[in-house]
C-alpha positions as MATLAB code, in Angstrom:
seq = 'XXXXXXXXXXXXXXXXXXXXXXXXXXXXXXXXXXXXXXXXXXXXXXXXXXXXXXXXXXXXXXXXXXXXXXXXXXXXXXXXXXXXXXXXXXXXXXXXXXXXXXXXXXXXXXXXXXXXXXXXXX';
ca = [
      97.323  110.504  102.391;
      95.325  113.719  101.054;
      92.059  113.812  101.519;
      89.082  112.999   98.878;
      87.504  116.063   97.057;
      84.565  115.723   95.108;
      83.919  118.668   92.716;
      79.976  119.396   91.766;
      77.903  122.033   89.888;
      74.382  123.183   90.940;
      71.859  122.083   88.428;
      68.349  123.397   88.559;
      65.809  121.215   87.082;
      62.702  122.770   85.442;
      59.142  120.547   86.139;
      56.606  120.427   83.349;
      54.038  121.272   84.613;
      53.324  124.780   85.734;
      52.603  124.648   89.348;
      55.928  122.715   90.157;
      58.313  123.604   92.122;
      62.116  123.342   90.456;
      64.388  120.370   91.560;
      68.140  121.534   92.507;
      70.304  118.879   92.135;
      74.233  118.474   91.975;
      76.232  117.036   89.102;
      79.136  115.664   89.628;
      82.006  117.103   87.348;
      85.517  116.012   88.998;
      86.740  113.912   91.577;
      90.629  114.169   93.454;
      92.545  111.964   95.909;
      90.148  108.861   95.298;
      92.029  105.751   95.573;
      91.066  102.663   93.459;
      90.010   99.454   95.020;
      93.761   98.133   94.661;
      95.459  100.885   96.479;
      92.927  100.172   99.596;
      94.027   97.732  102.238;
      92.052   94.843  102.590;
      90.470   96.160  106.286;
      89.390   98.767  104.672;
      87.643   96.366  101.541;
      86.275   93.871  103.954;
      84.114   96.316  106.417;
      81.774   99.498  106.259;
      80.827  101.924  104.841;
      84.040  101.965  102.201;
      83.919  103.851   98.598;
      86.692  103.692   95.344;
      87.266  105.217   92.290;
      86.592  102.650   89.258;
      87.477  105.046   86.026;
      84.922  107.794   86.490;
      82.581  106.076   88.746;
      83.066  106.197   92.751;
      81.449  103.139   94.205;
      80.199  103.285   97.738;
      79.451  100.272   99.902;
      77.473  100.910  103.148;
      74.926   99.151  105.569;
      71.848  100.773  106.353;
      70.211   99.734  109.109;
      67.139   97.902  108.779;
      67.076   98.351  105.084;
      69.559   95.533  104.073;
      72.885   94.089  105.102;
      75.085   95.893  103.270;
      74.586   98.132   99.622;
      75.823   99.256   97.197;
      75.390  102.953   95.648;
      77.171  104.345   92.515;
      77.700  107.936   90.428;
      78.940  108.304   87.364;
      81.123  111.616   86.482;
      78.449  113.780   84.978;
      75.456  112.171   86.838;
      72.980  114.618   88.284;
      71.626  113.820   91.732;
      69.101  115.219   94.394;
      71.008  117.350   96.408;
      69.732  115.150   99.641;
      70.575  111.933   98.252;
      73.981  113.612   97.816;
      73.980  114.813  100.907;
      73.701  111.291  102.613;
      76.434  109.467  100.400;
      78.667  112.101  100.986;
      78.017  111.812  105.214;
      78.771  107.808  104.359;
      81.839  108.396  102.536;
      82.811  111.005  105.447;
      82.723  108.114  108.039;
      84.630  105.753  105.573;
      87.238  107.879  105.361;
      87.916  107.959  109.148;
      87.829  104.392  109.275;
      90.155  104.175  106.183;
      92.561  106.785  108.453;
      92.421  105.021  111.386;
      93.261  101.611  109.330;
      96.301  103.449  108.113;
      97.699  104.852  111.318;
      97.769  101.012  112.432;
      99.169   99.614  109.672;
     102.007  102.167  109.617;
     102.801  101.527  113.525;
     102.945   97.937  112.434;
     105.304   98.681  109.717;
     107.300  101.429  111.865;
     107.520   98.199  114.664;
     109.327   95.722  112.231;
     112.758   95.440  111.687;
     113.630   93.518  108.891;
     114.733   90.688  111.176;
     113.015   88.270  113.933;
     114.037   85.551  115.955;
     112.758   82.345  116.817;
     113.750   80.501  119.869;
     113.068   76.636  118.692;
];
């Protein structure tokens, strides 16, 4: 399996008032190698952190400790977000995606194991 790519442009935001400093934030413009939630195996559905492509939106499911049992973040192709919220969903979906490689190294040994045939001694 290739590896996820998220594509995003730099997007300074200008404040108001005066005095304020600018907000940089990245927009996401372009996503690659993003599976949707029926090309994942079930492992992969049923623990976290795990994310999917729905259409343009990537969905991320994750538990963070002492917040909540598990949540549930979302961004929308062409949403513009603070680059260190980015910069946490993107660590998340880093870890999910060596879980989801490790799930798939074991369920291709399990598929390299069978045979097509099996006895059973009765």
């Amino acid at each position: 399996m290739s590896q996820a790519k998220l594509r995003f442009e730099k997007v300074v935001e200008m404040p108001e008032k005066p005095l304020k400093v600018p907000e940089f934030r990245l927009k996401l413009v372009g996503m690659e190698n993003v599976h949707s939630k029926n090309e994942l195996p079930e492992e992969y559905l049923s623990g976290f952190p795990h994310f999917y492509r729905d259409g343009d939106r990537l969905h991320l499911y994750e538990v963070v400790p002492k917040v909540q049992p598990a949540s549930h973040r979302s961004i929308l192709i062409g949403d513009a977000v603070h680059q260190n919220i980015m910069k946490t969903f993107v660590q998340s979906m880093k870890i999910a995606g060596s879980r989801l490689t490790r799930i798939n190294k074991k369920l291709s040994h399990k598929r390299e194991n069978w045979k097509g045939t099996t006895t059973i001694k009765i």
